[in-house]
OpenMM code with the backbone's topology and positions (N, CA, C; nanometers):
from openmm import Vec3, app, unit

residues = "UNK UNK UNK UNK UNK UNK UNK UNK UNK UNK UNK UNK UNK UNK UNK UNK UNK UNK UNK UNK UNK UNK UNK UNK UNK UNK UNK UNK UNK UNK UNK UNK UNK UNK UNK UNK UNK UNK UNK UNK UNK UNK UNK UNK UNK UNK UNK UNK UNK UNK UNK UNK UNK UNK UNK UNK UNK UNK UNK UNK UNK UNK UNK UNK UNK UNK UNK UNK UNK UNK UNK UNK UNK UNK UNK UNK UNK UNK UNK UNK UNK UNK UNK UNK UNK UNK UNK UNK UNK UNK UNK UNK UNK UNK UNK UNK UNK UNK UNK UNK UNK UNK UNK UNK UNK UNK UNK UNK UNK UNK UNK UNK UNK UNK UNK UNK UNK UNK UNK UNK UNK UNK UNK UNK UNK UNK UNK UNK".split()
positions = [
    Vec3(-1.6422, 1.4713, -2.0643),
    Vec3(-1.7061, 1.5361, -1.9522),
    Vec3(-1.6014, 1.6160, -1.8771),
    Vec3(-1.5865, 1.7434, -1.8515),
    Vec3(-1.5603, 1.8483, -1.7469),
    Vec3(-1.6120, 1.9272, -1.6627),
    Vec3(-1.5318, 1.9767, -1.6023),
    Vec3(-1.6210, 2.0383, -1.4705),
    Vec3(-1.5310, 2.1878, -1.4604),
    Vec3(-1.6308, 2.2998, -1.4433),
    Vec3(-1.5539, 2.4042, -1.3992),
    Vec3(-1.5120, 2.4064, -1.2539),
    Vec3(-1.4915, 2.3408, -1.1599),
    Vec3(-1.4220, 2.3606, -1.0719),
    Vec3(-1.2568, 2.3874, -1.0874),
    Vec3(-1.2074, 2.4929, -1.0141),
    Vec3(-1.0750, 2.5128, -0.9994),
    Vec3(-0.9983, 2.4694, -0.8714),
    Vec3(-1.0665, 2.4533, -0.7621),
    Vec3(-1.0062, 2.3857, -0.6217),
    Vec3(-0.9176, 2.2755, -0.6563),
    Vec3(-0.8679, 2.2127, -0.5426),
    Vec3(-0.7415, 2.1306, -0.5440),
    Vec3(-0.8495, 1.9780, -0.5112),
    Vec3(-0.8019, 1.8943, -0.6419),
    Vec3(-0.8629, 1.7394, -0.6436),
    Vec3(-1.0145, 1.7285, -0.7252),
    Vec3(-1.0300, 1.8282, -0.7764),
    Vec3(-1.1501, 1.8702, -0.8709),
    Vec3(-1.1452, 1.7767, -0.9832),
    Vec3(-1.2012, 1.7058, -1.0472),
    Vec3(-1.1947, 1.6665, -1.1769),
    Vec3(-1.1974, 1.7595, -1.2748),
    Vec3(-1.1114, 1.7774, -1.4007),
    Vec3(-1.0814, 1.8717, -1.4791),
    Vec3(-1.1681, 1.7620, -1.6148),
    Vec3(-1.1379, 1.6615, -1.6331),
    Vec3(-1.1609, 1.6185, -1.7255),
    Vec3(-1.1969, 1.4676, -1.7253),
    Vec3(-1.2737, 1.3847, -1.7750),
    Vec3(-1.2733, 1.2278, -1.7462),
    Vec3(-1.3671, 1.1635, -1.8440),
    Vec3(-1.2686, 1.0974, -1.9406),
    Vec3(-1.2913, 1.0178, -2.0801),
    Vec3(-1.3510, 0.9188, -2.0577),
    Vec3(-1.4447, 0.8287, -2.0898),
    Vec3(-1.4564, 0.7164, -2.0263),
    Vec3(-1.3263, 0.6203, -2.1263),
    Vec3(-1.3003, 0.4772, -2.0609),
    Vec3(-1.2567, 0.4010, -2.1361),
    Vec3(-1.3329, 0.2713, -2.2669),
    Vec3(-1.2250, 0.2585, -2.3608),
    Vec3(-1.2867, 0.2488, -2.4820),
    Vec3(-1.3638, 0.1030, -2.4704),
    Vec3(-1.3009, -0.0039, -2.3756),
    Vec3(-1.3156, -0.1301, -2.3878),
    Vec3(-1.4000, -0.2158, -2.5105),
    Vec3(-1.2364, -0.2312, -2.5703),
    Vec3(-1.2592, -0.2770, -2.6956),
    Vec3(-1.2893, -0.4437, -2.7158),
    Vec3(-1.3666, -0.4922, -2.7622),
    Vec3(-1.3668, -0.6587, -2.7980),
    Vec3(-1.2366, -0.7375, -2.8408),
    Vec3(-1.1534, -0.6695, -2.9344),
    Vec3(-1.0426, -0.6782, -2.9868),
    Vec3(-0.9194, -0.6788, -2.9040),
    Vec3(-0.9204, -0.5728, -2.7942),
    Vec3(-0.8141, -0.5712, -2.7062),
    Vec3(-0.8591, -0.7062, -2.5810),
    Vec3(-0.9766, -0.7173, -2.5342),
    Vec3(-0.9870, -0.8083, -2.4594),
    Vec3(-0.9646, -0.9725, -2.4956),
    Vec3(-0.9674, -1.0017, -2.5914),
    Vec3(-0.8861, -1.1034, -2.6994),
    Vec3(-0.7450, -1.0935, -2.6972),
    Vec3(-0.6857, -1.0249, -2.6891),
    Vec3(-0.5869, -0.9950, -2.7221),
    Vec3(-0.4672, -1.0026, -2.5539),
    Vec3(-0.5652, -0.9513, -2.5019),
    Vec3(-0.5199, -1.0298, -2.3211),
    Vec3(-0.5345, -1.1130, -2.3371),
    Vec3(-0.6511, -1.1686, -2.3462),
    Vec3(-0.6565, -1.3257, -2.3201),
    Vec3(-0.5546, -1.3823, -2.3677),
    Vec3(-0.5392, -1.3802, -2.5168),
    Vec3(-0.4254, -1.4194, -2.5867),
    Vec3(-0.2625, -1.4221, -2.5117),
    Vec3(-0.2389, -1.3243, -2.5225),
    Vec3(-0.1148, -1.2799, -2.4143),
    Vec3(-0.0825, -1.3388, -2.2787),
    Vec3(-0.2329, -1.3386, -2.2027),
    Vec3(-0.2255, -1.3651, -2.0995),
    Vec3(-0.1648, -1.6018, -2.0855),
    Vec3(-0.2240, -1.6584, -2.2449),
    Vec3(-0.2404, -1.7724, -2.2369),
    Vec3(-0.0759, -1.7929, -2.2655),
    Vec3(-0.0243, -1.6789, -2.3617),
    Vec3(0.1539, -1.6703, -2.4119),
    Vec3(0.2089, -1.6935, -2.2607),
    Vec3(0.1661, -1.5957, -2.2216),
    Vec3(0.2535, -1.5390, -2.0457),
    Vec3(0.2630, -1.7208, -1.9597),
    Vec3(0.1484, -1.7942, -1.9604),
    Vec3(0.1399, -1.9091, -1.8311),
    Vec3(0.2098, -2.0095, -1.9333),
    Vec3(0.2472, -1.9816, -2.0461),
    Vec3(0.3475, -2.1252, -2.1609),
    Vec3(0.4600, -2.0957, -2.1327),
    Vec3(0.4915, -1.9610, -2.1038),
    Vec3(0.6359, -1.9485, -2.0852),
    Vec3(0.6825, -1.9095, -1.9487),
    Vec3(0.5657, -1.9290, -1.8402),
    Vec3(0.5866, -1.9293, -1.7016),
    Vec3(0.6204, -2.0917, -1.6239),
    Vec3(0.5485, -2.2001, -1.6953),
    Vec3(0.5431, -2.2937, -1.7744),
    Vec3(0.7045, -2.3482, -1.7564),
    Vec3(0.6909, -2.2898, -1.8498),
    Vec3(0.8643, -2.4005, -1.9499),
    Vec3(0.9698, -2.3003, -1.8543),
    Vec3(0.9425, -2.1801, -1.8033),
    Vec3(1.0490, -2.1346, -1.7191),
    Vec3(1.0668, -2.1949, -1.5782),
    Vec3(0.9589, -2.2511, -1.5670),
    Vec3(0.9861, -2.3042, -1.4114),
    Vec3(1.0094, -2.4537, -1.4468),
    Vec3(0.9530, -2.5275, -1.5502),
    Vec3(1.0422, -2.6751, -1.6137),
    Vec3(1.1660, -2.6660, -1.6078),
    Vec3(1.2427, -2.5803, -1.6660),
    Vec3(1.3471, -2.5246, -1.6671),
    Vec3(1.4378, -2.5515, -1.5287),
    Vec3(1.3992, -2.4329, -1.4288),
    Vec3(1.4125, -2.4453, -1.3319),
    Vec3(1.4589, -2.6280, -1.2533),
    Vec3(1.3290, -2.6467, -1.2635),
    Vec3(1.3095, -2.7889, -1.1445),
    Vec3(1.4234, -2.9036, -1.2668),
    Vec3(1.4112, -2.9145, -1.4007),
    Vec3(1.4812, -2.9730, -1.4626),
    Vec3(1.6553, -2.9453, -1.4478),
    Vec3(1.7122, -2.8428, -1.3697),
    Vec3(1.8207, -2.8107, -1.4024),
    Vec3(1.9012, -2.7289, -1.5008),
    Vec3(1.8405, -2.6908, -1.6325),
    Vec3(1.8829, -2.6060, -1.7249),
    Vec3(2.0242, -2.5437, -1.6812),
    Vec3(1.9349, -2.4841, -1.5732),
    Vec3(2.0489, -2.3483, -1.5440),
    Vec3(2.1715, -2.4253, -1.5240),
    Vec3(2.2373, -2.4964, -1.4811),
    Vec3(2.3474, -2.5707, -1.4799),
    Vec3(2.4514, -2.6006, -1.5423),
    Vec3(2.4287, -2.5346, -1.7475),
    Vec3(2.4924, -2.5268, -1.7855),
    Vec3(2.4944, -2.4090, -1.8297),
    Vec3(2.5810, -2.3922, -1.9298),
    Vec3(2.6291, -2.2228, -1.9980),
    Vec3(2.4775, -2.1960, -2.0732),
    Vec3(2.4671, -2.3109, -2.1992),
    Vec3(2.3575, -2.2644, -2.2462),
    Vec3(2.2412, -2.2820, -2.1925),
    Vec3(2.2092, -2.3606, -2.1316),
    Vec3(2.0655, -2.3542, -2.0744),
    Vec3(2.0148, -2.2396, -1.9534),
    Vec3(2.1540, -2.1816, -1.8914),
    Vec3(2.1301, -2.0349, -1.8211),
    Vec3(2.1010, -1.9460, -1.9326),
    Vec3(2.1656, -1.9295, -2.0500),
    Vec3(2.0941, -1.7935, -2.1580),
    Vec3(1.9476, -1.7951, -2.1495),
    Vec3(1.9596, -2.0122, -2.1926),
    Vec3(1.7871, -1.9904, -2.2407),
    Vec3(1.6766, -1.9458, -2.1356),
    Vec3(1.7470, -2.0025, -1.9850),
    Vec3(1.6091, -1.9331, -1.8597),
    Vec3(1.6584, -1.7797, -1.8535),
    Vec3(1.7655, -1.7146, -1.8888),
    Vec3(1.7174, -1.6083, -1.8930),
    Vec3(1.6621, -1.5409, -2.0296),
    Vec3(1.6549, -1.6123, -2.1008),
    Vec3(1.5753, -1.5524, -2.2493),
    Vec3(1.4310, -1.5494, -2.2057),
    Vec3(1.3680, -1.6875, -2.1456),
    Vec3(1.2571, -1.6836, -2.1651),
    Vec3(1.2109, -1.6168, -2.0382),
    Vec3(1.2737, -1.5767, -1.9413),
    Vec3(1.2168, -1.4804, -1.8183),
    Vec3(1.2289, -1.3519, -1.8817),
    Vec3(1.3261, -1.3003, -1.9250),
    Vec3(1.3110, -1.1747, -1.9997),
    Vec3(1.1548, -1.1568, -2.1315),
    Vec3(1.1487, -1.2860, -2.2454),
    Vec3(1.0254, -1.2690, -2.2812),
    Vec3(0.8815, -1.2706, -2.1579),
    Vec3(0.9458, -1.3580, -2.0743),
    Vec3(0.8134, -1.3450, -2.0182),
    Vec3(0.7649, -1.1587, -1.9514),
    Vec3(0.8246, -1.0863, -1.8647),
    Vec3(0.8417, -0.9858, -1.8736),
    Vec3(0.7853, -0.8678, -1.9709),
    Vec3(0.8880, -0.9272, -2.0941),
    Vec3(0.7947, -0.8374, -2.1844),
    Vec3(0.6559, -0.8522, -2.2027),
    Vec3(0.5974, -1.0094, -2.2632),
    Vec3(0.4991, -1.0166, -2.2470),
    Vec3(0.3948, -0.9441, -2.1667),
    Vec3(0.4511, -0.9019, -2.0032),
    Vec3(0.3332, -0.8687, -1.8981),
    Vec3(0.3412, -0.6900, -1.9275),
    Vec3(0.4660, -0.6778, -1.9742),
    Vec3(0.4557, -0.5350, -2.0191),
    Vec3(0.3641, -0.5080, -2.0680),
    Vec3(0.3613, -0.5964, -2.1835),
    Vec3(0.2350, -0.5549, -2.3576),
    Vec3(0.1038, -0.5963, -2.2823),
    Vec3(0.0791, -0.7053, -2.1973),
    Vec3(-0.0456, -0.7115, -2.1338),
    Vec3(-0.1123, -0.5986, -2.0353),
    Vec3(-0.0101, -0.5580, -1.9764),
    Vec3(-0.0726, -0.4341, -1.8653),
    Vec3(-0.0261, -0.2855, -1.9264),
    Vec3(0.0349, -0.2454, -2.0601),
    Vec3(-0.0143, -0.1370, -2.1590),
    Vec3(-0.1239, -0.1265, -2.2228),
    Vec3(-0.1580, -0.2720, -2.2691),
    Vec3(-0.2716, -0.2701, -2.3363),
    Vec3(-0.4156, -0.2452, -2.2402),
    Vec3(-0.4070, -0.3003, -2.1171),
    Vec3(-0.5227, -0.3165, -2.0572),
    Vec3(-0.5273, -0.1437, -2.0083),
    Vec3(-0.4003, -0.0926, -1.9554),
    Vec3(-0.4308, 0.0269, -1.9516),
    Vec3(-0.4552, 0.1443, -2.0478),
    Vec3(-0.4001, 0.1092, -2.1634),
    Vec3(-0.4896, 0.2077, -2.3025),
    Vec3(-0.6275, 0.1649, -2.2887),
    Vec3(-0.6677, 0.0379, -2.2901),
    Vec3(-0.8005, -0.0077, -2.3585),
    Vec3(-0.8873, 0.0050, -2.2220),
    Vec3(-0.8665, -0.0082, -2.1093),
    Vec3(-0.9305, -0.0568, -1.9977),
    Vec3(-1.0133, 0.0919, -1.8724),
    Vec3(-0.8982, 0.1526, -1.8671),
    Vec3(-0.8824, 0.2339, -1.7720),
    Vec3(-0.9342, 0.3749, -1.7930),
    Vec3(-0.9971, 0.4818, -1.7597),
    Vec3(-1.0519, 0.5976, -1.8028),
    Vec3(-0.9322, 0.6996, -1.8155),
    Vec3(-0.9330, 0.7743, -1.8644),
    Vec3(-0.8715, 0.9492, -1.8822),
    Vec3(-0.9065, 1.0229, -1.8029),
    Vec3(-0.8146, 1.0559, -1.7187),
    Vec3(-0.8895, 1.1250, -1.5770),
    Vec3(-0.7867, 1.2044, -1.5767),
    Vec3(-0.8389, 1.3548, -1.5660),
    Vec3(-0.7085, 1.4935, -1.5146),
    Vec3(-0.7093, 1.5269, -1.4155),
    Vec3(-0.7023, 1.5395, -1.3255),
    Vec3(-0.7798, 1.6404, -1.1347),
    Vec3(-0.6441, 1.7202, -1.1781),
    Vec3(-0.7062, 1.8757, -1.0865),
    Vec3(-0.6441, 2.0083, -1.0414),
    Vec3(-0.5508, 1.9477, -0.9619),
    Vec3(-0.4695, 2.0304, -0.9601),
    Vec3(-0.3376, 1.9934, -0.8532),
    Vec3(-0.3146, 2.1440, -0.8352),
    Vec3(-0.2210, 2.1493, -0.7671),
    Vec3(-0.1826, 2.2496, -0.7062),
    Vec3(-0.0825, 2.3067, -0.7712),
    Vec3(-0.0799, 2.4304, -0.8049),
    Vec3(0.0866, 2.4971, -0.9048),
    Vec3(0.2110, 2.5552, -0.7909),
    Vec3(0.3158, 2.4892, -0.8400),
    Vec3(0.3738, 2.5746, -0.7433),
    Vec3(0.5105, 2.5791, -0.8349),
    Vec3(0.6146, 2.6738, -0.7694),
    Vec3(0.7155, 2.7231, -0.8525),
    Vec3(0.8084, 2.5848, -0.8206),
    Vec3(0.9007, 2.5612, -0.8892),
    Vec3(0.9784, 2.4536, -0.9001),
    Vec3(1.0918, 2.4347, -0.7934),
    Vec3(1.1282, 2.5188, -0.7405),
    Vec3(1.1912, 2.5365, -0.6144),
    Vec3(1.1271, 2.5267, -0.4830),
    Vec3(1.0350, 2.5704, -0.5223),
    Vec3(0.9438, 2.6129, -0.3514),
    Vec3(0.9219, 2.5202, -0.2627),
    Vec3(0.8751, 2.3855, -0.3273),
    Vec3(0.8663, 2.3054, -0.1895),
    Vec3(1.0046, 2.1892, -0.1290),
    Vec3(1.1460, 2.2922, -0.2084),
    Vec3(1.2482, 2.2036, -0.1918),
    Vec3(1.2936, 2.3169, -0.0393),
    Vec3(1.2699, 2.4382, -0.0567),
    Vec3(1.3489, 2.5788, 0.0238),
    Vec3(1.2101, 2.5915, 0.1561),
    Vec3(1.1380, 2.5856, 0.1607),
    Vec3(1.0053, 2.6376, 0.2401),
    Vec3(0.9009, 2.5477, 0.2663),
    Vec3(0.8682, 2.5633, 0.3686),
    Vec3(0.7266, 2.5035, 0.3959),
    Vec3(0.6281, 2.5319, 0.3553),
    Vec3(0.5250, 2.4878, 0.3444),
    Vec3(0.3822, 2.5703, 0.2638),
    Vec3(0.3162, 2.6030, 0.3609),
    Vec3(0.3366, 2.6689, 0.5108),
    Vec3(0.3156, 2.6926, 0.5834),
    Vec3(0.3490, 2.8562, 0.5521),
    Vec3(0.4627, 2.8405, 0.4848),
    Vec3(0.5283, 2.9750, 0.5207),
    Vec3(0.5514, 3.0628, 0.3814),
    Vec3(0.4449, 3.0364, 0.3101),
    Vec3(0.4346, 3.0466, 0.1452),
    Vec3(0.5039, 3.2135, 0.1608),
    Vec3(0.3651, 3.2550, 0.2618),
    Vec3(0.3343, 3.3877, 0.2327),
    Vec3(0.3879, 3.4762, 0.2819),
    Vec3(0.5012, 3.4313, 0.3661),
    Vec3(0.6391, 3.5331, 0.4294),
    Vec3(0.6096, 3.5031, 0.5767),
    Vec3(0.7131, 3.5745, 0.6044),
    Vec3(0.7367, 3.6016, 0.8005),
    Vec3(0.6644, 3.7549, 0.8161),
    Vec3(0.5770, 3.7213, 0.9580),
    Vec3(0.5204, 3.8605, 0.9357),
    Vec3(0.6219, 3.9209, 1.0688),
    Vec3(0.6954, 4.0335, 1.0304),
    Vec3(0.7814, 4.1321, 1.1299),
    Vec3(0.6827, 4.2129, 1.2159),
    Vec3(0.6170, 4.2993, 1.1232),
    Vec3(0.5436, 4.3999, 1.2041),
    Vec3(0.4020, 4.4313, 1.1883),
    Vec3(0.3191, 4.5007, 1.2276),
    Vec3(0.1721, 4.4827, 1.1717),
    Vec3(0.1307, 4.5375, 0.9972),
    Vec3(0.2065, 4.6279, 0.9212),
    Vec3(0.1731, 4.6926, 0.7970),
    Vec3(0.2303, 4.5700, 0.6676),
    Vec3(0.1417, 4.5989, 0.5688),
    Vec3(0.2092, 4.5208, 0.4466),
    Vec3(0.3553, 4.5031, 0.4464),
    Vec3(0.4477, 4.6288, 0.4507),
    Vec3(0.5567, 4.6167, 0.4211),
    Vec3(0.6383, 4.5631, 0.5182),
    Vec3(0.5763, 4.5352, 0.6167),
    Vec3(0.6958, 4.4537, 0.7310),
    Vec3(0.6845, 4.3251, 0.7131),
    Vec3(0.6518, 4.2508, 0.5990),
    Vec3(0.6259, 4.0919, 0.5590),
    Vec3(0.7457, 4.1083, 0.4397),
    Vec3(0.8169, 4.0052, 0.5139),
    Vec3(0.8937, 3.9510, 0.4472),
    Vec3(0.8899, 3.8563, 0.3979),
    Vec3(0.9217, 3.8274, 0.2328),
    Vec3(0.8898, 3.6858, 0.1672),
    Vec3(1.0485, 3.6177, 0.1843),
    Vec3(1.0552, 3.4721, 0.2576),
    Vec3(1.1166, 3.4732, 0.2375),
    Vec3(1.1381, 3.2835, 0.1634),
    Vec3(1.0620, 3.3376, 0.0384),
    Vec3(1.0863, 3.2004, -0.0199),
    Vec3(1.1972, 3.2408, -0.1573),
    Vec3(1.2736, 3.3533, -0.1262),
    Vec3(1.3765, 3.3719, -0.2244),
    Vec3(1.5203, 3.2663, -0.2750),
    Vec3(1.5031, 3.2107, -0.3883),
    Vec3(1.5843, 3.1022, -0.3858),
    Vec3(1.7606, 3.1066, -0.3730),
    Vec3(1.8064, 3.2098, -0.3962),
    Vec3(1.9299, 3.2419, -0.3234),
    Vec3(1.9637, 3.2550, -0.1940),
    Vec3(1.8990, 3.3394, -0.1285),
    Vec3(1.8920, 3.3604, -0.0351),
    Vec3(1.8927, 3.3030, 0.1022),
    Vec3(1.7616, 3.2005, 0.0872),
    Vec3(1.7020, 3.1423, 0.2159),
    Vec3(1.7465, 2.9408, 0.1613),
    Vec3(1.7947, 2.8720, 0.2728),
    Vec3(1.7896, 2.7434, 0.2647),
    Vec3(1.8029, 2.7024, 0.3606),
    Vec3(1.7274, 2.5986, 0.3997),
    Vec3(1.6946, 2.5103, 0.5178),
    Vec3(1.7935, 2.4702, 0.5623),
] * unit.nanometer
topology = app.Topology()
chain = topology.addChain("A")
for resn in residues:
    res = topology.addResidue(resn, chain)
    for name in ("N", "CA", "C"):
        topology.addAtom(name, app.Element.getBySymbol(name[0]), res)
């Protein structure tokens, strides 16, 4: 689905999402990995582990898997879950809103005729 609107915040485009049977299994799954090793990391913890050389690697092994884990859980939910959505934005030159206000896009006006407007969003030139 699109829309010909060109204004600023328009929807350009919007996919729905796929929500698959397979991926929602597949959280679940993850999600049951994630509380075994949230689990044994906080056993860990209250048991003392950390106290020695090796048992600090292992709480930080399994906080680092855990981590990953929530990675692969909240990629997946956002491929499988979430829609494809584009909105219009606004174009602007890559300098412009570092040198100028967008107040002042369209120059300083000097005098009443076209040519007494000065632009002055020239990037050499002009800096705040």
């Amino acid at each position: 689905m699109s829309s010909s609107g060109s204004t600023y915040g328009d929807i350009h485009r919007y996919e729905s999402a796929r929500e698959s049977t397979s991926a929602a299994i597949g959280i679940v799954l993850l999600t049951v990995i994630e509380v075994v090793f949230v689990f044994l990391f906080t056993y860990g913890l209250v048991s003392g582990w950390g106290l020695t050389d090796l048992g600090n690697m292992f709480l930080g092994g399994v906080l680092a898997v855990i981590f990953i884990d929530l990675a692969f859980i909240l990629a997946l939910y956002r491929k499988e879950f979430l829609p494809d959505v584009m909105i219009v934005k606004k174009r602007r030159r890559k300098w412009e809103d570092l040198y100028i206000r967008e107040e002042d896009v369209d120059g300083t006006t000097l005098g009443d005729g076209a040519w007494d407007t000065v632009k002055r969003a020239i990037y050499p030139y002009y800096k705040r």
